[in-house]
N, C-alpha and C positions, 0 to 999 in steps of 0.2 A: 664653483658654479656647476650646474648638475647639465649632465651631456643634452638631455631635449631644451635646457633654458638657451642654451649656446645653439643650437641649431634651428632653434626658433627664431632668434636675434641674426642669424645668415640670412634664413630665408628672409626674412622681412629687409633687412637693407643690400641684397642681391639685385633689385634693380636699380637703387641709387647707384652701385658701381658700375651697373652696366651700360649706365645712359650718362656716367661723367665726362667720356671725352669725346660722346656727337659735339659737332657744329652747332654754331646757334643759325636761325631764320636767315640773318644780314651775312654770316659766312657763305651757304649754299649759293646765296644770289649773287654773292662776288664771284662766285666758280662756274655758277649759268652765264654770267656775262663772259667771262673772260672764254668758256664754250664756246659760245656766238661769234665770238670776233673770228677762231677759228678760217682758214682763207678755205678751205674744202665748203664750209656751209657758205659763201657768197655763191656758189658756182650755177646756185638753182634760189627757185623762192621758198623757203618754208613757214610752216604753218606750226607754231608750238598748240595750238589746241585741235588736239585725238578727234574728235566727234567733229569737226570742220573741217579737216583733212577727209575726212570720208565722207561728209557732206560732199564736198568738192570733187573727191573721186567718183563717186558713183554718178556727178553731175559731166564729169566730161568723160569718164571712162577709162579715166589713167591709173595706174597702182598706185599704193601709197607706199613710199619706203620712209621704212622710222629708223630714228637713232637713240638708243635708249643706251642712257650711263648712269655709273652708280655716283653722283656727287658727293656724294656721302662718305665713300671707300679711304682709306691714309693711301 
């Protein structure tokens, strides 16, 4: 097989390998939940929607503090 036929056939299924061992939808949200349970997040009320936390902020005047994770990471 001639070397560009072989590297043409890499590039093309390069992203099937890349994306073979993400999580699927129902994985992520079993790792958001079991987040949540978390006892540090009961200690306050949060708000998982960005743009209503800052609605909220700017309505009473308090900082927003985020917690941003990678669910996604092994």
């Amino acid at each position: 097989m001639p070397r560009a036929l072989i590297a043409a056939l890499l590039f093309l299924l390069a992203p099937a390998f890349a994306f073979a061992g993400e999580p699927s939808q129902d994985e992520l949200k079993k790792k958001k939940e079991e987040v949540l349970k978390d006892p540090f997040l009961k200690k306050a009320p949060w708000m998982l929607d960005y743009d209503k936390a800052l609605a909220e902020a700017k309505k009473t005047g308090k900082p927003v503090f985020a917690y941003f994770t990678r669910s996604f990471a092994p």
